[in-house]
HTML snippet that shows the backbone in 3Dmol.js (N, CA, C, O; Angstrom):
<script src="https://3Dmol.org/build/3Dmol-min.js"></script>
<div id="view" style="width:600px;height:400px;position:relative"></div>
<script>
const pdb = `
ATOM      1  N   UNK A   1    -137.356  20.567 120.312  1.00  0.00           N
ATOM      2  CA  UNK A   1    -137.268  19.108 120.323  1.00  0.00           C
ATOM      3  C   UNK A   1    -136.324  18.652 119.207  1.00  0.00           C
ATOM      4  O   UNK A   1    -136.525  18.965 118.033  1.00  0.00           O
ATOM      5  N   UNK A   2    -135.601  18.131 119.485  1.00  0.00           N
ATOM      6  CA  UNK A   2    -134.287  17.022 118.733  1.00  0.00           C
ATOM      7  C   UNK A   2    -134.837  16.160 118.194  1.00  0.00           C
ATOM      8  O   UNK A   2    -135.487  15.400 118.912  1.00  0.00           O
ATOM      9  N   UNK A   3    -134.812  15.915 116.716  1.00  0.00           N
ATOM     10  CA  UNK A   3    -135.186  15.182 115.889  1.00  0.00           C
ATOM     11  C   UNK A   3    -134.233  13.526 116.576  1.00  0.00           C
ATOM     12  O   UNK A   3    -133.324  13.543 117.406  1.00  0.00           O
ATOM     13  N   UNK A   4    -134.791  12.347 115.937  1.00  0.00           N
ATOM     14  CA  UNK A   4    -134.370  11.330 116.323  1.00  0.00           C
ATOM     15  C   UNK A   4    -133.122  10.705 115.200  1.00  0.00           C
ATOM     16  O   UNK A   4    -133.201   9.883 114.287  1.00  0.00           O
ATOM     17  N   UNK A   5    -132.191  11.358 115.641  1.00  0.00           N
ATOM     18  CA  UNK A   5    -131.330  11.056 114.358  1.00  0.00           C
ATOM     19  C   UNK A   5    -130.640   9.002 113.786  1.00  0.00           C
ATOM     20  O   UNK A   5    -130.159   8.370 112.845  1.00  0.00           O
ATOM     21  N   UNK A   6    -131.150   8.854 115.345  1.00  0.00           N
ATOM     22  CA  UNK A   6    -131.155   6.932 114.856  1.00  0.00           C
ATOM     23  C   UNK A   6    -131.986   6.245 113.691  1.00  0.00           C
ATOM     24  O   UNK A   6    -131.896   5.245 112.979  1.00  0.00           O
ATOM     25  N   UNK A   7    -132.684   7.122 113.844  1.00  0.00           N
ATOM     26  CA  UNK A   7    -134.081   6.821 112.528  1.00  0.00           C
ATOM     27  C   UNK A   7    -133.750   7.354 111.167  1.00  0.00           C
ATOM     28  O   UNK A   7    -134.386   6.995 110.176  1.00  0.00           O
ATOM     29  N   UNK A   8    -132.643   8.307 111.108  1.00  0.00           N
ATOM     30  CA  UNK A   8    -132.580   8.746 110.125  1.00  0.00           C
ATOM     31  C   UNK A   8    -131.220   7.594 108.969  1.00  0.00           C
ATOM     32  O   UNK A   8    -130.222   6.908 109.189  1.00  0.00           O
ATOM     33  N   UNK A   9    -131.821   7.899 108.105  1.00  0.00           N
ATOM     34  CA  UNK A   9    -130.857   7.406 107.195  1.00  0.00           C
ATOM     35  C   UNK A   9    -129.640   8.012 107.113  1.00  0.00           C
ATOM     36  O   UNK A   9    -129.718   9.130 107.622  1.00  0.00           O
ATOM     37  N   UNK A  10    -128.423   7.744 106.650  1.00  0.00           N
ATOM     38  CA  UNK A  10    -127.591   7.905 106.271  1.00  0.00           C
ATOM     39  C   UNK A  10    -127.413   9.683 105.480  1.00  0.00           C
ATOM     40  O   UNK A  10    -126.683  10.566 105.929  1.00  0.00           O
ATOM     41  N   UNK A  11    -128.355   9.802 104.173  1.00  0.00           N
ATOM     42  CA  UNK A  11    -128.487  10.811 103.653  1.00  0.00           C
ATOM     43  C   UNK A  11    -129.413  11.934 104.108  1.00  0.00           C
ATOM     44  O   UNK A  11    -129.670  13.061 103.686  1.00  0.00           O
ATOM     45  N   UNK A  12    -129.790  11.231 105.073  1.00  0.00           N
ATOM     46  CA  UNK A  12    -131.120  11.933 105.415  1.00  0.00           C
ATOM     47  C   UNK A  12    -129.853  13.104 106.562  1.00  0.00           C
ATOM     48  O   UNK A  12    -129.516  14.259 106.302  1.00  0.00           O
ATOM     49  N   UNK A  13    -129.497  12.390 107.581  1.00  0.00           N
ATOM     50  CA  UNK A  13    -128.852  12.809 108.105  1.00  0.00           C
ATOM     51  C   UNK A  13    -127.923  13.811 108.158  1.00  0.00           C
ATOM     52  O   UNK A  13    -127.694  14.699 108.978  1.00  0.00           O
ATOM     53  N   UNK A  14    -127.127  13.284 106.463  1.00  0.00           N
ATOM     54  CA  UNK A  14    -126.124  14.591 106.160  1.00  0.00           C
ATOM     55  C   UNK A  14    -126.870  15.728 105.594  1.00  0.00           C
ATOM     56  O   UNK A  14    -126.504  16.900 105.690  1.00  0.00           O
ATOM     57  N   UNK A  15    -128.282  15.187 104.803  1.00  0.00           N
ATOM     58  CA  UNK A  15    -129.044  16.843 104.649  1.00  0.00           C
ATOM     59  C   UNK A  15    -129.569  17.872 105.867  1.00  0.00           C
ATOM     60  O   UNK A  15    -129.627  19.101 105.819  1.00  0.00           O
ATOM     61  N   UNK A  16    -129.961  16.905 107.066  1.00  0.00           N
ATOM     62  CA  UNK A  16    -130.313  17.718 108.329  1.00  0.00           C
ATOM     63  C   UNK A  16    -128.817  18.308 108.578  1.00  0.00           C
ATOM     64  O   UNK A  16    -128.707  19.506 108.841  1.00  0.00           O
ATOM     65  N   UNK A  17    -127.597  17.429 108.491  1.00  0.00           N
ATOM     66  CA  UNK A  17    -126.530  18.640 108.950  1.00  0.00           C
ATOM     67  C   UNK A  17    -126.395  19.791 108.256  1.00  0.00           C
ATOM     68  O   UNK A  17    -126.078  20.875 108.744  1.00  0.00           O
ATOM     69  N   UNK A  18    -126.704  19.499 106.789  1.00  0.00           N
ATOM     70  CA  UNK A  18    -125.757  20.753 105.971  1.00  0.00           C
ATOM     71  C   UNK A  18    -126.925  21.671 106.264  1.00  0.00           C
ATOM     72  O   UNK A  18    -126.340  22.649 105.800  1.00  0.00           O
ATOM     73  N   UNK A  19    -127.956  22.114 106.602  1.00  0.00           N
ATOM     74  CA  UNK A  19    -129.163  22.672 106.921  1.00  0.00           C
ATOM     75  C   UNK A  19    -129.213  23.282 108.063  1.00  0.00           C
ATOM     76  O   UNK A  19    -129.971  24.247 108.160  1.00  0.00           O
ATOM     77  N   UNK A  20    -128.274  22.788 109.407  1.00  0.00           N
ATOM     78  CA  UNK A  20    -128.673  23.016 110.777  1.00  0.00           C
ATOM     79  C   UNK A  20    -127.201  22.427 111.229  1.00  0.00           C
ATOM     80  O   UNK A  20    -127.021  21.545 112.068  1.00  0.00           O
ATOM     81  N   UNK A  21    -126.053  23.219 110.372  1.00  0.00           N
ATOM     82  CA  UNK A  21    -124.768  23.284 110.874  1.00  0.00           C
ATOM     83  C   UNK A  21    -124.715  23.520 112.222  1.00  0.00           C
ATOM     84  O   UNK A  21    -123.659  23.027 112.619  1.00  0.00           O
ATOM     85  N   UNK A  22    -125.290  24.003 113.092  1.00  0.00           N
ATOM     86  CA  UNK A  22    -124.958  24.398 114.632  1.00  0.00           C
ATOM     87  C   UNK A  22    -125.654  22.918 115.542  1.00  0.00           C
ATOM     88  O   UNK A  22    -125.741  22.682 116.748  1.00  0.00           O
ATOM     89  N   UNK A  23    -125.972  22.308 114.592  1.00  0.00           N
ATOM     90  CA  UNK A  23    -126.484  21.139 115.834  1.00  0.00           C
ATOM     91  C   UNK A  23    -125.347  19.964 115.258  1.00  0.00           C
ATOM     92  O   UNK A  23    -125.218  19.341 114.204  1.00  0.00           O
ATOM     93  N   UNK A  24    -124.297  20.060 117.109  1.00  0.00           N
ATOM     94  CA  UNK A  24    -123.490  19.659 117.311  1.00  0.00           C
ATOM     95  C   UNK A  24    -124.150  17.959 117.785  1.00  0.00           C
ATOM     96  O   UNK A  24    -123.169  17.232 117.944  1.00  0.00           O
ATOM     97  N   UNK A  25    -124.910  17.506 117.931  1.00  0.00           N
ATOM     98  CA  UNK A  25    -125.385  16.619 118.179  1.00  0.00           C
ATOM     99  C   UNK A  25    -125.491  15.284 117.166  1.00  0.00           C
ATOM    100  O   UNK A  25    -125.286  14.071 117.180  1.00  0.00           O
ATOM    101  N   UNK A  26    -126.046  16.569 116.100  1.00  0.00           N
ATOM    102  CA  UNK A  26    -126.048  15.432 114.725  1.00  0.00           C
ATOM    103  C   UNK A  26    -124.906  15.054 114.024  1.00  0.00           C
ATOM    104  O   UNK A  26    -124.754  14.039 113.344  1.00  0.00           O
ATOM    105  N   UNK A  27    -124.107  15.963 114.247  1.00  0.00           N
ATOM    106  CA  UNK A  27    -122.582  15.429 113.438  1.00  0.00           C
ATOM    107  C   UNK A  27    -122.222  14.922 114.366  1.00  0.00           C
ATOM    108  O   UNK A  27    -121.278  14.177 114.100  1.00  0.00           O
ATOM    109  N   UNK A  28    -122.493  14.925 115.416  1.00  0.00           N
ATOM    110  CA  UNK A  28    -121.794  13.492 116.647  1.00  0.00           C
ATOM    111  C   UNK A  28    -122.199  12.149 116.359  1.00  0.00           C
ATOM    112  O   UNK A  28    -121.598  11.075 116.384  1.00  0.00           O
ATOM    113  N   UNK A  29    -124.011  12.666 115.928  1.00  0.00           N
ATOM    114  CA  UNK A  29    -124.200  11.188 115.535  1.00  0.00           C
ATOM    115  C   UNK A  29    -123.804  10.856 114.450  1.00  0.00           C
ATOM    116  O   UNK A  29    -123.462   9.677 114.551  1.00  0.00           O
ATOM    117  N   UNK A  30    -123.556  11.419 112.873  1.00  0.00           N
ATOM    118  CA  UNK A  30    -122.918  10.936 111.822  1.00  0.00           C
ATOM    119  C   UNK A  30    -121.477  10.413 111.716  1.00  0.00           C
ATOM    120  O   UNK A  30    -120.933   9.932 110.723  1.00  0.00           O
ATOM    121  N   UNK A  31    -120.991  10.599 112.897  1.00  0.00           N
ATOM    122  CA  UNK A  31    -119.346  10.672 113.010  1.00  0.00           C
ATOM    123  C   UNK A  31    -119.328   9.123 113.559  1.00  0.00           C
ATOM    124  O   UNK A  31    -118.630   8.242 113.058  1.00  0.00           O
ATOM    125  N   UNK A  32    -120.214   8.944 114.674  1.00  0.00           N
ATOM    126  CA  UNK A  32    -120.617   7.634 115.163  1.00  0.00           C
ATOM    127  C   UNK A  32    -120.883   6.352 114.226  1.00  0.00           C
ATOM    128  O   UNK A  32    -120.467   5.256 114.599  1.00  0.00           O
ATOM    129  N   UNK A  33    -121.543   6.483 113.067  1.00  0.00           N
ATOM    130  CA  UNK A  33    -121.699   5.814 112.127  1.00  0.00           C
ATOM    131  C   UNK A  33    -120.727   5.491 111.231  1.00  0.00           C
ATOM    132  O   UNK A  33    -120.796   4.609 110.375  1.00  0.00           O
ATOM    133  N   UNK A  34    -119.823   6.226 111.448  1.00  0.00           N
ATOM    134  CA  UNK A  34    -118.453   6.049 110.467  1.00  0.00           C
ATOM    135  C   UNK A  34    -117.660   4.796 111.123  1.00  0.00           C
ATOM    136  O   UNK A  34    -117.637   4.546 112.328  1.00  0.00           O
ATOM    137  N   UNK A  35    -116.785   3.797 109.742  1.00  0.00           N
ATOM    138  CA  UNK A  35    -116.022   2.419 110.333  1.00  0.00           C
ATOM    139  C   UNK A  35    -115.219   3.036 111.681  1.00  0.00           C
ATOM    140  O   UNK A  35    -115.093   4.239 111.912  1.00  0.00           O
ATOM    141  N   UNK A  36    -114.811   2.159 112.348  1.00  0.00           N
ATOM    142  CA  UNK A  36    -114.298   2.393 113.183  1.00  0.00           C
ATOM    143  C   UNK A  36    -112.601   2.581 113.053  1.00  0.00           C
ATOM    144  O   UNK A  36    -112.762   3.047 111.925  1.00  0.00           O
ATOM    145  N   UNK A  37    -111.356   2.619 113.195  1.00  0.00           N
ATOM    146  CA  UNK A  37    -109.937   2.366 112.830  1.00  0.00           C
ATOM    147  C   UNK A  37    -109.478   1.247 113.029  1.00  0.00           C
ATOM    148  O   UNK A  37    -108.270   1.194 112.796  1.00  0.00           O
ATOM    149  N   UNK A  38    -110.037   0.096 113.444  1.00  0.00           N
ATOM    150  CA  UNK A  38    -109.583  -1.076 113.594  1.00  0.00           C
ATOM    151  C   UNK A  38    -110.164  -1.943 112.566  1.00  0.00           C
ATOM    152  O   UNK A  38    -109.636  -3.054 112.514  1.00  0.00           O
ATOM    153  N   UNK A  39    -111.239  -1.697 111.624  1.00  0.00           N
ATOM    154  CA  UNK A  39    -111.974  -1.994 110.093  1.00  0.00           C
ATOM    155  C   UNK A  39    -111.566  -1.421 109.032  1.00  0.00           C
ATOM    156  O   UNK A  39    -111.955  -1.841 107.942  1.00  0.00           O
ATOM    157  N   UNK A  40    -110.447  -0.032 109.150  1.00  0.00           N
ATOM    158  CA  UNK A  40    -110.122   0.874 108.151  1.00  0.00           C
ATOM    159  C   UNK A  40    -109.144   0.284 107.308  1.00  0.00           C
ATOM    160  O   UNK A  40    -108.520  -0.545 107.971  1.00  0.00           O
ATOM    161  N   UNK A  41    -108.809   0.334 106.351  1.00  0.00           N
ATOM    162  CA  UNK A  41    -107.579   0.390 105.381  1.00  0.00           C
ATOM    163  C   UNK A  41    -106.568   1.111 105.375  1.00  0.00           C
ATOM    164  O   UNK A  41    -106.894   2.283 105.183  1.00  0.00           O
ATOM    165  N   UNK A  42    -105.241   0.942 105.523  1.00  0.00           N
ATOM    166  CA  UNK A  42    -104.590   2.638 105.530  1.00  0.00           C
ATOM    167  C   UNK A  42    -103.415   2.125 104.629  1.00  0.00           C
ATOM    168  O   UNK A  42    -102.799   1.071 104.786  1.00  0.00           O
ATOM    169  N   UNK A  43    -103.225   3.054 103.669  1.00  0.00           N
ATOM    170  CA  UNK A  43    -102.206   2.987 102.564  1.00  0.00           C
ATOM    171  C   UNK A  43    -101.365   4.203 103.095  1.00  0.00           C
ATOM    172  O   UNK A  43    -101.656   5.147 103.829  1.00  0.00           O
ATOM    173  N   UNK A  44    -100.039   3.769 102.352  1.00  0.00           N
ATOM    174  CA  UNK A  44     -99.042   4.708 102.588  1.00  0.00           C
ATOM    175  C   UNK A  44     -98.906   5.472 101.244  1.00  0.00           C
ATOM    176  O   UNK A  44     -99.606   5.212 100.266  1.00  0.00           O
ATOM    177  N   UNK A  45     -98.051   6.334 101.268  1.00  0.00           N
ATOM    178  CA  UNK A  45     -98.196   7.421  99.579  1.00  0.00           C
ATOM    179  C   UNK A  45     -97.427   6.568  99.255  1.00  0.00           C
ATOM    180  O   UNK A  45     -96.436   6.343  99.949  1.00  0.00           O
ATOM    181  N   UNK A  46     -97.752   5.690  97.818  1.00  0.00           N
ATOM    182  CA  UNK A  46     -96.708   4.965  97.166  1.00  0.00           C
ATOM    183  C   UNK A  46     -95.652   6.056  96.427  1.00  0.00           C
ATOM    184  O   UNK A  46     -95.946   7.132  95.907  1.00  0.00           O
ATOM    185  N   UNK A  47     -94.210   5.370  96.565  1.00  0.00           N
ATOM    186  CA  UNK A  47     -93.237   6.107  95.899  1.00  0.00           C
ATOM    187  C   UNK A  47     -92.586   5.724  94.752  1.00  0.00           C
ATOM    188  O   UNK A  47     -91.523   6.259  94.439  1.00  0.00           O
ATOM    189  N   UNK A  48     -93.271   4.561  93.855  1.00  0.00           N
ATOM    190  CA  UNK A  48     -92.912   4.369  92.459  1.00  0.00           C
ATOM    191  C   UNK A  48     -94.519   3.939  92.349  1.00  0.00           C
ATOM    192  O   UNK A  48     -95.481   3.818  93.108  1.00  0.00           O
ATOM    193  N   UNK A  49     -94.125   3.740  90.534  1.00  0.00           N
ATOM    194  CA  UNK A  49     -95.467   3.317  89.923  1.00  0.00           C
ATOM    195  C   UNK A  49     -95.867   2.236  90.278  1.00  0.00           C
ATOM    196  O   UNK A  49     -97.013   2.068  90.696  1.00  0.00           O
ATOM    197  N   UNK A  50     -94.802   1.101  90.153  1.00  0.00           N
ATOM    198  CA  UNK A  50     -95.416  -0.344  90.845  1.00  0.00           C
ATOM    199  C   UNK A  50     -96.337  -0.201  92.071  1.00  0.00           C
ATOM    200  O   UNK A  50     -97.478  -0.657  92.144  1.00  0.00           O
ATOM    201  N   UNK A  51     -95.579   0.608  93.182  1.00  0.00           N
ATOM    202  CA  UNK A  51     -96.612   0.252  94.595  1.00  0.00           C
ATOM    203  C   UNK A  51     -97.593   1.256  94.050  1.00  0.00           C
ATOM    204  O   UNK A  51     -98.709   0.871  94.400  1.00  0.00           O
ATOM    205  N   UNK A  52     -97.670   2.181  93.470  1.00  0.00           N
ATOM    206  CA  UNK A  52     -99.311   2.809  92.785  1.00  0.00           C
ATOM    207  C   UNK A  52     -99.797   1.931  92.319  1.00  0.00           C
ATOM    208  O   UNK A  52    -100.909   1.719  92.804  1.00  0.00           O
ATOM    209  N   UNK A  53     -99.477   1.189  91.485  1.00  0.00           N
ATOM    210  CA  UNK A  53    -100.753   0.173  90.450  1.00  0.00           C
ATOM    211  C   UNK A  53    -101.034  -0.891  91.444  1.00  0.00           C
ATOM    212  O   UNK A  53    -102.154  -1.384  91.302  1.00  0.00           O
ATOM    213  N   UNK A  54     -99.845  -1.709  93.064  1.00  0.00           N
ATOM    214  CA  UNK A  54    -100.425  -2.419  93.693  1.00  0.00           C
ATOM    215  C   UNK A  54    -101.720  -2.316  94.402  1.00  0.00           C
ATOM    216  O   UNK A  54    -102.693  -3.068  94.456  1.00  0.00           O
ATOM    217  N   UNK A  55    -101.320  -0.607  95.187  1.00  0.00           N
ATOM    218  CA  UNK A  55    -102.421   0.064  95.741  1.00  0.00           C
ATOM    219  C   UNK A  55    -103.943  -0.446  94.917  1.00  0.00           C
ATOM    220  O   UNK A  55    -104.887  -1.121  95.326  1.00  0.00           O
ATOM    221  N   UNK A  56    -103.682   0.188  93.651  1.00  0.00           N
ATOM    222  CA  UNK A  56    -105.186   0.783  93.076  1.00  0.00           C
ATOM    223  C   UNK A  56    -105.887  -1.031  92.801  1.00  0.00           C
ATOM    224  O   UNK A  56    -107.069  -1.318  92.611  1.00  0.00           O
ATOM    225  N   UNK A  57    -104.411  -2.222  92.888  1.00  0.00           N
ATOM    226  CA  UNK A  57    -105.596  -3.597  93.008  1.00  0.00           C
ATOM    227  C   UNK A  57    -106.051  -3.663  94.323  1.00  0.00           C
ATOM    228  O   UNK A  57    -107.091  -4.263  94.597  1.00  0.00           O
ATOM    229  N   UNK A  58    -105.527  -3.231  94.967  1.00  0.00           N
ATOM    230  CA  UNK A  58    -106.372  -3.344  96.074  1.00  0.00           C
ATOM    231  C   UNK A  58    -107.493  -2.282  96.429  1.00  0.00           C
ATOM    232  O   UNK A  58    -108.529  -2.682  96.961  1.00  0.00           O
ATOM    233  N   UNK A  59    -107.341  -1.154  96.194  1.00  0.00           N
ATOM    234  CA  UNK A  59    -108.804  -0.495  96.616  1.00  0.00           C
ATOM    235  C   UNK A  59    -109.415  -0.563  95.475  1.00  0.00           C
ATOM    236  O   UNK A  59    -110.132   0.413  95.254  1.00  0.00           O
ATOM    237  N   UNK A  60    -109.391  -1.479  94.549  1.00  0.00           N
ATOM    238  CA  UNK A  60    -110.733  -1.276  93.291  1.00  0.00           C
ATOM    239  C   UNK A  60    -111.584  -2.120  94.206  1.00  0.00           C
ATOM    240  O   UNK A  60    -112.770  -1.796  94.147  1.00  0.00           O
ATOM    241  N   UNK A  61    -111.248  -3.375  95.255  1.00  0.00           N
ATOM    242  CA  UNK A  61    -112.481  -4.188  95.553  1.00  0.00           C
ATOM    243  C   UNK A  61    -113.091  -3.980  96.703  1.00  0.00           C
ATOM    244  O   UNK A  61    -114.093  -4.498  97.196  1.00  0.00           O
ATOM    245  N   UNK A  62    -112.035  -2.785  97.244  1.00  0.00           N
ATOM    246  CA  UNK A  62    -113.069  -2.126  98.450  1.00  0.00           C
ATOM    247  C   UNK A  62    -113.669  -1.105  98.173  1.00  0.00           C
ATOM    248  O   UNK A  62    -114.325  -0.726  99.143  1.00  0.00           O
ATOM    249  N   UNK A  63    -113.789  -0.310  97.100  1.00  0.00           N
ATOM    250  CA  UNK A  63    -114.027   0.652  96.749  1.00  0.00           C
ATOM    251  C   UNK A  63    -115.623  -0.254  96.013  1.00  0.00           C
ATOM    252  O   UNK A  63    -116.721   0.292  96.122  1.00  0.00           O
ATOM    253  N   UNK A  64    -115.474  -1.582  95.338  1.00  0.00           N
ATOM    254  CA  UNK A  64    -116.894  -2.195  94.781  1.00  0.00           C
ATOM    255  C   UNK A  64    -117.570  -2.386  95.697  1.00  0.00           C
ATOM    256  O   UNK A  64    -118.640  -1.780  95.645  1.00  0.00           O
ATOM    257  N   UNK A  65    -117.326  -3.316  97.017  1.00  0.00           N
ATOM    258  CA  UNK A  65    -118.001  -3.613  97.840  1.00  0.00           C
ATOM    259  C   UNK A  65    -118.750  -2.480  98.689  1.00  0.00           C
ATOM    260  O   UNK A  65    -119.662  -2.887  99.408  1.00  0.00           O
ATOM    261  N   UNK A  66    -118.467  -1.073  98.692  1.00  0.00           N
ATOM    262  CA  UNK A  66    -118.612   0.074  99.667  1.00  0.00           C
ATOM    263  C   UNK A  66    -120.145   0.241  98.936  1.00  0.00           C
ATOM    264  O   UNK A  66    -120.269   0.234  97.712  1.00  0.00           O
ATOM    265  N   UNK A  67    -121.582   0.431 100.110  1.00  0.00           N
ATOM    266  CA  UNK A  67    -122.153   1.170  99.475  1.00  0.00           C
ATOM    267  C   UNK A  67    -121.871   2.424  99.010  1.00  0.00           C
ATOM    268  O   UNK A  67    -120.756   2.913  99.192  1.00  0.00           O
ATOM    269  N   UNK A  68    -123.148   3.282  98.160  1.00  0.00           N
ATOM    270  CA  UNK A  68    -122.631   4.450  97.769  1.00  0.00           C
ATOM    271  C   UNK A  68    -123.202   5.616  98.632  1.00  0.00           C
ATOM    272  O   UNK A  68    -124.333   5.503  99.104  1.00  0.00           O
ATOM    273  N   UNK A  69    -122.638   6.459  98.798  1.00  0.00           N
ATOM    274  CA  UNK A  69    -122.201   7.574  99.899  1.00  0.00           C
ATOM    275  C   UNK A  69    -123.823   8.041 100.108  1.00  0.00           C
ATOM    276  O   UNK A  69    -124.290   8.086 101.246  1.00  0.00           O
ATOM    277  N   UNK A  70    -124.598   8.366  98.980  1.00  0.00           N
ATOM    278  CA  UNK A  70    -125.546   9.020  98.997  1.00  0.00           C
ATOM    279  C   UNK A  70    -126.538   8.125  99.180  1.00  0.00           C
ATOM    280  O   UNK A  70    -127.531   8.784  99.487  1.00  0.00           O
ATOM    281  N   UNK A  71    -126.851   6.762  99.152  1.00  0.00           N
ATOM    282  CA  UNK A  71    -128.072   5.904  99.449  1.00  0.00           C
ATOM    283  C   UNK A  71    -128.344   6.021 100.834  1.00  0.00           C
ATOM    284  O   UNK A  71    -129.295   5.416 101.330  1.00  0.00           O
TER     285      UNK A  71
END
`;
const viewer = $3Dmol.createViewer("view");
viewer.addModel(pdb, "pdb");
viewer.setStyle({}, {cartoon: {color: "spectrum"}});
viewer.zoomTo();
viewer.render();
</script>
């Protein structure tokens, strides 16, 4: 029997994967939970320092707002 991975939390989840690597099911469902590409951010490799320091104002406030990985 297949645990109910909708019920599971977030962390809960990635400990049942790293535990029971062969259940292809649960990393389907953790993968599912991830933003989608139309919510994502996408930076390009900046090629001077300026567009580096623009970058890093901008992901300091998505990087605050993000819960944290492990809650």
């Amino acid at each position: 029997m297949k645990p109910n991975y909708d019920a599971m939390s977030w962390s809960e989840l990635r400990a049942y994967i790293l535990s029971h690597r062969d259940d292809l099911d649960a990393l389907e469902a953790l993968y599912a939970r991830r933003s989608p590409d139309s919510e994502a951010t996408w930076f390009t490799p900046p090629k001077t320092e300026e567009e580096w320091q623009q970058q890093m104002e901008m992901v300091r406030p998505i990087l605050e707002r993000k819960p944290k990985v492990n809650e």
